[in-house]
VOPAGU-2260 file (C-alpha; in pm, 1 decimal, decimal comma):
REM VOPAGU-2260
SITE   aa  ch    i         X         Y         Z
SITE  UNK   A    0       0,0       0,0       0,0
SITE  UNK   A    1     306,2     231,5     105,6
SITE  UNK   A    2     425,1     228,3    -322,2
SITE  UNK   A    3      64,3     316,3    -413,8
SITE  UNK   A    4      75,0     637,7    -154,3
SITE  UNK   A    5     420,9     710,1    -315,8
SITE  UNK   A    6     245,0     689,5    -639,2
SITE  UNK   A    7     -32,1     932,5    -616,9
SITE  UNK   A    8     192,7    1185,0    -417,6
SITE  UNK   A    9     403,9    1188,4    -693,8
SITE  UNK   A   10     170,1    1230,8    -968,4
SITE  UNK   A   11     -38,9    1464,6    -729,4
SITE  UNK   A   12     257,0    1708,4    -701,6
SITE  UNK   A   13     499,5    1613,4    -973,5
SITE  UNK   A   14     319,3    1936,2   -1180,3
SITE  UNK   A   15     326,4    2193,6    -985,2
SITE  UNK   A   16     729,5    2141,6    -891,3
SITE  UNK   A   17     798,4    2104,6   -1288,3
SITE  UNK   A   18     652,9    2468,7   -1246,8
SITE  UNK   A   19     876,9    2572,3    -975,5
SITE  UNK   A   20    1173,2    2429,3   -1120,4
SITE  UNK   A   21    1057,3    2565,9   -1496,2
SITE  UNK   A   22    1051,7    2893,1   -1373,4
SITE  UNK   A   23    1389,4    2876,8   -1152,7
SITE  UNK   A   24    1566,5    2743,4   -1528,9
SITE  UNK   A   25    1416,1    3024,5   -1681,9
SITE  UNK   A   26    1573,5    3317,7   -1476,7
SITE  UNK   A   27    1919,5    3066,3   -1421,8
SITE  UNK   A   28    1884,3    3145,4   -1809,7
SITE  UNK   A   29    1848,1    3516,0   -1804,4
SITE  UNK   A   30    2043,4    3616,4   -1507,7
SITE  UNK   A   31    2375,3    3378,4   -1634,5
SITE  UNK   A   32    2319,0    3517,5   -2008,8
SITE  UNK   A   33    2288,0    3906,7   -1862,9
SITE  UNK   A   34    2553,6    3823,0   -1578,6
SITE  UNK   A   35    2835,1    3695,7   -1860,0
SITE  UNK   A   36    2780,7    3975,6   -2153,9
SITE  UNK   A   37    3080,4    4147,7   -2145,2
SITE  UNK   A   38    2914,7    4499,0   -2142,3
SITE  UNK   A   39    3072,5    4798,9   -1930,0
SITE  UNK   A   40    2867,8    5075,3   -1863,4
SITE  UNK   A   41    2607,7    5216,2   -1579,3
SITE  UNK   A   42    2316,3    5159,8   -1729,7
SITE  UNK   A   43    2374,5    4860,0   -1830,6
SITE  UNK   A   44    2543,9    4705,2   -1454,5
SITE  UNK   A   45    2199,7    4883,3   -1294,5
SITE  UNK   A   46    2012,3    4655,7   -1503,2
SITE  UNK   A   47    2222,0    4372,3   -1455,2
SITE  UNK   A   48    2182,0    4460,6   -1057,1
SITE  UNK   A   49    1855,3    4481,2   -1094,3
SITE  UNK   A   50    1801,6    4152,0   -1251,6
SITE  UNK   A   51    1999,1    3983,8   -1015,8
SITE  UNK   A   52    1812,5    4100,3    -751,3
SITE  UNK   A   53    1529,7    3902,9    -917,6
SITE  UNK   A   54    1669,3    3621,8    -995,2
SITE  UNK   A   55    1786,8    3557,2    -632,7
SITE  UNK   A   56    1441,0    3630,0    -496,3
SITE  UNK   A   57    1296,1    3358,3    -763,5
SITE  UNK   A   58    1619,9    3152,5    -606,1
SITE  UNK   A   59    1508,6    3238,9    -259,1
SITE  UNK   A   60    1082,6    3222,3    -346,1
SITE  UNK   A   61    1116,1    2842,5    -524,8
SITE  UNK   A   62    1304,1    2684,0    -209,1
SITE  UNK   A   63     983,9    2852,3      21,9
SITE  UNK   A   64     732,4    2733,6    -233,4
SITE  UNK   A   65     867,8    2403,3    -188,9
SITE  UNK   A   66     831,3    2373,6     151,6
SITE  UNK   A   67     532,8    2558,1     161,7
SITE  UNK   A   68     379,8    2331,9     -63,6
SITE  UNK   A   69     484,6    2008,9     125,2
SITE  UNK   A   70     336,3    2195,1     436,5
SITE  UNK   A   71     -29,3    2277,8     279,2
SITE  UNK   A   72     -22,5    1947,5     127,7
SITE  UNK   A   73     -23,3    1750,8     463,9
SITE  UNK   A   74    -250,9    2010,5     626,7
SITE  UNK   A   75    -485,9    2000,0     345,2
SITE  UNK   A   76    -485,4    1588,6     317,6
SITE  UNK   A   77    -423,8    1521,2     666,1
SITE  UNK   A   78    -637,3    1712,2     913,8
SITE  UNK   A   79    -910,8    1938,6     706,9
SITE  UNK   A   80   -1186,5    1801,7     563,1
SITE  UNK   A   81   -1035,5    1613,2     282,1
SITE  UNK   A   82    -865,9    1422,7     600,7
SITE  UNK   A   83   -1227,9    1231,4     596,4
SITE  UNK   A   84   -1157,4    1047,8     271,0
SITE  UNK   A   85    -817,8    1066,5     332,6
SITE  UNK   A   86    -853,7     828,3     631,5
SITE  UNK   A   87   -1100,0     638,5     456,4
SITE  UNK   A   88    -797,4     469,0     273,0
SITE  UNK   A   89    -704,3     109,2     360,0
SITE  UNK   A   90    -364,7     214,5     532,5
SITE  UNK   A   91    -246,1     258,0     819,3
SITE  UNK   A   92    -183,1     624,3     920,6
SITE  UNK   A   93     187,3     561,6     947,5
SITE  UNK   A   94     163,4     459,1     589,6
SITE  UNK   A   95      -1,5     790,9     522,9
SITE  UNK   A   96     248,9     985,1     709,8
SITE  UNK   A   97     584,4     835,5     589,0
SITE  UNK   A   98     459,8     864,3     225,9
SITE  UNK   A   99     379,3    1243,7     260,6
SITE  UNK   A  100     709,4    1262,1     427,5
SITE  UNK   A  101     912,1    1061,6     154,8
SITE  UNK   A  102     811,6    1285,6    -150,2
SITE  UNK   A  103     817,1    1624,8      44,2
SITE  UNK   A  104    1244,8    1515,8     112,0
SITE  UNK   A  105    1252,0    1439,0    -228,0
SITE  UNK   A  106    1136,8    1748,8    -313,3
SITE  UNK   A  107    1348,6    1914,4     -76,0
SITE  UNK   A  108    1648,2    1744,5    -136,2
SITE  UNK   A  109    1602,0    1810,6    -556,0
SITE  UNK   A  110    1500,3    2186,3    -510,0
SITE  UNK   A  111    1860,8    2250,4    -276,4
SITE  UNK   A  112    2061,4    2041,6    -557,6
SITE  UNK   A  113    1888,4    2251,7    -875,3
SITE  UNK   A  114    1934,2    2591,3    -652,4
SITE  UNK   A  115    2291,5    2541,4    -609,6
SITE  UNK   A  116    2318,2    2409,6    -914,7
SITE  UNK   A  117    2136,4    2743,1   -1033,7
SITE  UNK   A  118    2368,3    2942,2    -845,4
SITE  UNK   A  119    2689,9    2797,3    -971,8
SITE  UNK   A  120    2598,3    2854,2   -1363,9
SITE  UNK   A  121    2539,2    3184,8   -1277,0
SITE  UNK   A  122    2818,8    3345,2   -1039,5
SITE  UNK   A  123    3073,3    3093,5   -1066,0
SITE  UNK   A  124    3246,4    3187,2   -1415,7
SITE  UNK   A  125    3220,3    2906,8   -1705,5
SITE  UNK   A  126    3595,5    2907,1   -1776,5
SITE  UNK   A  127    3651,7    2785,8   -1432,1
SITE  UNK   A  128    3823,8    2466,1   -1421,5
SITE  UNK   A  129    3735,8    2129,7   -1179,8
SITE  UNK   A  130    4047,0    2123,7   -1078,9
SITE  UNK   A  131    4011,6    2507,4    -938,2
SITE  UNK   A  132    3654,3    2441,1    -830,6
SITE  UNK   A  133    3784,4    2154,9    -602,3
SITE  UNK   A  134    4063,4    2413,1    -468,6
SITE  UNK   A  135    3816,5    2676,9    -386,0
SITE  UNK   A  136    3583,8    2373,7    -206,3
SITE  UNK   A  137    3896,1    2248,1     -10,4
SITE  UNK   A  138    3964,7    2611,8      76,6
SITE  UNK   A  139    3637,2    2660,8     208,7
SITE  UNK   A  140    3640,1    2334,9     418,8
SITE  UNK   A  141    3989,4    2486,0     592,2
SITE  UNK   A  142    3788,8    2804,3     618,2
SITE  UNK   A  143    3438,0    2655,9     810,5
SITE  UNK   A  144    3666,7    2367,1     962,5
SITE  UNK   A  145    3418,1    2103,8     872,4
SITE  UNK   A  146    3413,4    1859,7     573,4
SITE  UNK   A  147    3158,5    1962,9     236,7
SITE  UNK   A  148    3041,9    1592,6     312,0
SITE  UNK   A  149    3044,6    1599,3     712,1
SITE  UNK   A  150    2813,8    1967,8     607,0
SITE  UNK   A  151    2621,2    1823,0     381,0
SITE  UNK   A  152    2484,7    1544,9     569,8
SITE  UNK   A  153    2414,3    1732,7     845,2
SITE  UNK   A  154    2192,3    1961,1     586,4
SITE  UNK   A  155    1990,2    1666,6     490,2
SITE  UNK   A  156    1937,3    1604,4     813,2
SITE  UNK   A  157    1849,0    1917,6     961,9
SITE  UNK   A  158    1610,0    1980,7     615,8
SITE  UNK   A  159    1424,5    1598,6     723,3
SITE  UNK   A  160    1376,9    1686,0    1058,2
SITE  UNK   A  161    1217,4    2036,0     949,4
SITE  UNK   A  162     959,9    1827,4     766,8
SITE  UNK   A  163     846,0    1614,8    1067,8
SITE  UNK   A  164     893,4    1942,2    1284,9
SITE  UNK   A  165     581,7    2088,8    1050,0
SITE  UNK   A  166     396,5    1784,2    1067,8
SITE  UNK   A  167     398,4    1744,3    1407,7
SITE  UNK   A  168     336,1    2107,0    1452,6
SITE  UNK   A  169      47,3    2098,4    1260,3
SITE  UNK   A  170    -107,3    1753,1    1441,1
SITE  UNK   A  171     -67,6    1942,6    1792,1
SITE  UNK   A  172    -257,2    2246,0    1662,5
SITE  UNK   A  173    -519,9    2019,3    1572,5
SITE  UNK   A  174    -559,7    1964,2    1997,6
SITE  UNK   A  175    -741,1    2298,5    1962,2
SITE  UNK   A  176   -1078,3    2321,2    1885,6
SITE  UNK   A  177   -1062,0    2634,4    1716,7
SITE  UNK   A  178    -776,7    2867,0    1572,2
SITE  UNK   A  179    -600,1    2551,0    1412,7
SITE  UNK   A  180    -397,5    2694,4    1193,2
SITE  UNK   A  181    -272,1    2965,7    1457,1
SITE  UNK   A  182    -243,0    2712,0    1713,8
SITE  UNK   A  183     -30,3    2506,9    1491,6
SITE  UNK   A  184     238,7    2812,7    1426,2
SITE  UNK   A  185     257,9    2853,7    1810,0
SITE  UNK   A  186     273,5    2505,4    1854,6
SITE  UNK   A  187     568,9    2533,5    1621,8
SITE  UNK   A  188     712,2    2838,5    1765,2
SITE  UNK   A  189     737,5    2636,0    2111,9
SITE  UNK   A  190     877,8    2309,8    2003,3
SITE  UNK   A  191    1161,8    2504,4    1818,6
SITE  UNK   A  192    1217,9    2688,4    2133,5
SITE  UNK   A  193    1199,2    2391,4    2321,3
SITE  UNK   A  194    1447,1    2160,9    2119,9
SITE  UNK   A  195    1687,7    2476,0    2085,5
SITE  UNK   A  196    1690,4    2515,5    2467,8
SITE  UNK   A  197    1766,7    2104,8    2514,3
SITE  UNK   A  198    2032,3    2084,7    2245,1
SITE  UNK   A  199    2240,6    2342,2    2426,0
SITE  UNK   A  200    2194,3    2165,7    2684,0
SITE  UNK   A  201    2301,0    1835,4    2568,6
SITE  UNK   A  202    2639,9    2010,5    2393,7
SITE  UNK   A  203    2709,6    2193,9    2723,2
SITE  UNK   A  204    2741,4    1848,2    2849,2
SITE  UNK   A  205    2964,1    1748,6    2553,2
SITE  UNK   A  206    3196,1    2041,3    2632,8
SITE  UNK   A  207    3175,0    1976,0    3015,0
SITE  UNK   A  208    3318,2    1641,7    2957,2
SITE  UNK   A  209    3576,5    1717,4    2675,2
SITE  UNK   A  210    3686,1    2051,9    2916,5
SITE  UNK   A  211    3591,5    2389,6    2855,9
SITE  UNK   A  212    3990,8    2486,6    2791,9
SITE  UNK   A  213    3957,6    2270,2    2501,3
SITE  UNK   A  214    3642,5    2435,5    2371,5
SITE  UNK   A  215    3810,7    2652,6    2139,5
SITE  UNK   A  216    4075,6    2406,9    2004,1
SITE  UNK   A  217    3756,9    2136,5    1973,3
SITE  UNK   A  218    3518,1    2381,6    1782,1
SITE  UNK   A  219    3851,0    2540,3    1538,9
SITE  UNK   A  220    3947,0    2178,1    1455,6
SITE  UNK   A  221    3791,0    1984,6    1133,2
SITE  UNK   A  222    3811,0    1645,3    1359,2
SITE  UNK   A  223    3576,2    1866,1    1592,8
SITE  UNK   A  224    3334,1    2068,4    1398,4
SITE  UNK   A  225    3328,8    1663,0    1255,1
SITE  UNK   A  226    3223,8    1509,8    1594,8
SITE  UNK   A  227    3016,0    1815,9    1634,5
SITE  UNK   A  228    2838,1    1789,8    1361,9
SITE  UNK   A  229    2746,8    1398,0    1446,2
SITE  UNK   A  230    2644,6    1467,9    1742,3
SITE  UNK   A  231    2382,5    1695,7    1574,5
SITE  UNK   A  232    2293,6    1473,3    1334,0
SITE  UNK   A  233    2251,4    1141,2    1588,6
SITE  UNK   A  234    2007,4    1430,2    1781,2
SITE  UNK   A  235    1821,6    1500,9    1481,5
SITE  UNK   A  236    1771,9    1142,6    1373,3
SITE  UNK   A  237    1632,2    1067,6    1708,5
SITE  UNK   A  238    1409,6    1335,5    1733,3
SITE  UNK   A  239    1310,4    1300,2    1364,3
SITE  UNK   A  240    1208,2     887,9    1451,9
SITE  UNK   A  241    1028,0    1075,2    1774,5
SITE  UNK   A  242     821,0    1330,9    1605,1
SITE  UNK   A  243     731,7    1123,8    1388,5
SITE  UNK   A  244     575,5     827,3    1610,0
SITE  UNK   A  245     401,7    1120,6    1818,1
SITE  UNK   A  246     216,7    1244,8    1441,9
SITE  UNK   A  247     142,8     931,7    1414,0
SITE  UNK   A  248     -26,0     886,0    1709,4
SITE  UNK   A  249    -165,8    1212,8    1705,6
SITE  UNK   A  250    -339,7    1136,5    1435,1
SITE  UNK   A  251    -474,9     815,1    1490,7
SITE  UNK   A  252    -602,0     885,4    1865,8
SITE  UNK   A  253    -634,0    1257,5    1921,1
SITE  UNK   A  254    -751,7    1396,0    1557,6
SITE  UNK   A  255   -1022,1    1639,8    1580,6
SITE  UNK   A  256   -1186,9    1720,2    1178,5
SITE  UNK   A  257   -1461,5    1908,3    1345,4
């Protein structure tokens, strides 16, 4: 039942993110065309300001209508009235839940790769060679003291979490019996708060028993920021399988479509 879920979310979405993405190749397009002509006057660098401006607002607007779109979807299917034929479905609400969750990563994870992908045709010059492009990468990994890889994965993992941070932020607001919607963005607001206030917490710990003296060396070391960032993501895994049990729960015991 879980590949037939997968199945309709895809098709259900699959059009309007061919829209996003159509419109983000478009202005890659423009603004990497405008960006390389090899023009040298005011009027002309105002312009190409100005439409560089809008191309990393449509840059900047695509990666929000993604999320915002995997958001709505789940509160639309999940806990408004559609959620009355939704649950209709033979499956099991964790079925529901981890298929809503699968394509809105996907569609995370492919709007990040086409945005930077967008952002390298257009600033980073075309004569540049791999061999300088892994330079500048290595340099910037000296820089942030923390391997592209190391950062990377801990990007995924932060962007997954966010997902089942909405979710579940959206099944506590439906606790309410009225303002759902609001209750759900202060529900949000609080668990953020919340999970901020605990992961200092738990690093404070991680720095009481390495030694504060050694803070600084820890934190200005790649084999730190490395651990560091582990540690994150081993936190944000757990919480991630968390949230997502207590959605899952929410949903099948406490869910309120009234």
């Amino acid at each position: 039942m879980l590949g037939k879920l997968l199945k309709h979310e895809w098709i259900a979405t699959i059009r309007r993110y061919a829209l996003f993405y159509l419109v983000l190749g478009a202005m890659t397009l423009f603004a990497a065309v405008i960006h390389a002509l090899p023009v040298n006057n005011f009027f002309f660098s105002m312009g190409e300001g100005a439409v560089l401006v809008l191309y990393v607002v449509t840059v900047i607007g695509v990666c929000f209508c993604s999320t915002g779109m995997a958001v709505v979807r789940f509160y639309k299917n999940m806990v408004s009235d559609e959620g009355y034929l939704t649950f209709t479905l033979p499956a099991k609400v964790e079925e529901l839940v981890l298929a809503k969750f699968v394509m809105a990563a996907l569609w995370q994870v492919v709007t990040i790769v086409l945005s930077i992908v967008s952002l390298f045709l257009v600033f980073v010059p075309g004569h540049i060679e791999l061999k300088e492009l892994a330079t500048l990468i290595s340099q910037l990994t000296e820089q942030s003291g923390m391997k592209i890889s190391v950062f990377v994965a801990l990007l995924m993992f932060s962007l997954l979490h966010q997902i089942l941070l909405y979710y579940l932020s959206i099944a506590v607001g439906q606790l309410f019996g009225t303002y759902k919607i609001l209750a759900s963005v202060i529900a949000y607001c609080a668990i953020s708060f919340i999970l901020e206030i605990v992961l200092v917490v738990i690093f404070v710990g991680v720095f009481f028993i390495v030694g504060f003296d050694e803070v600084d060396v820890f934190m200005n070391s790649v084999s730190g920021m490395t651990k560091f960032s582990f540690i994150s993501m081993g936190w944000t895994l757990v919480l991630g399988i968390v949230e997502y049990f207590i959605v899952c729960n929410l949903l099948k015991k406490k869910l309120n479509l009234a």
